[in-house]
Steps between C-alpha positions, in 0.01 A plus 500: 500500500778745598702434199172573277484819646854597473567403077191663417587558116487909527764458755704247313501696192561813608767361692613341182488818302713711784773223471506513108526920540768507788721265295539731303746731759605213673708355213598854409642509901637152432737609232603779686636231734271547802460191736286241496355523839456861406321413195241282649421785738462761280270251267255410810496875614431606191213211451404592852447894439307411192241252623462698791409795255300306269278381845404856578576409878808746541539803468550555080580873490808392676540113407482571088774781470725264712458207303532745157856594631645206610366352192626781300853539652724215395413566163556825465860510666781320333635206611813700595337712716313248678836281564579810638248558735508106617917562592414847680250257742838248558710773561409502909550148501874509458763597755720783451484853497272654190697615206427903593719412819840328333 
């Protein structure tokens, strides 16, 4: 009974559809070398902002331009740039001094 109610076909489809959309940055982040731990979080945050949208029980003025940008994002920057970004975040995690004090 429970697991009627949960794979009702509007959920799994729209489900499906998010997946097939958010692919579409998430191999774009892929080839910019990101993670795959990373990946996979990005993916079901993405999925997770967009069914929670697309259910009307959040708050959409705020849930839809979030999704937009971190949909919108990785493929707008370069891969470059977002290697970049990803070795700024690693930068706390090593010892030594940072390279504005040597």
């Amino acid at each position: 009974m429970i697991g009627r109610m949960l794979l009702t076909p509007w959920l799994l489809a729209a489900t499906l559809a998010l997946v097939a959309v958010v692919a579409i940055p998430t191999r774009r982040l892929f080839l910019a070398g990101v993670g795959r731990g990373m990946l996979m979080t990005y993916l079901l945050a993405l999925v997770a902002l967009g069914l929670l949208a697309a259910s009307g029980r959040g708050p959409d003025r705020l849930l839809v331009p979030c999704f937009v940008a971190a949909f919108v994002a990785p493929l707008s920057a370069r891969p470059a740039v977002i290697r970049r970004v990803l070795r700024r975040g690693d930068r706390a995690d090593r010892d030594g001094p940072p390279r504005d004090a040597r």
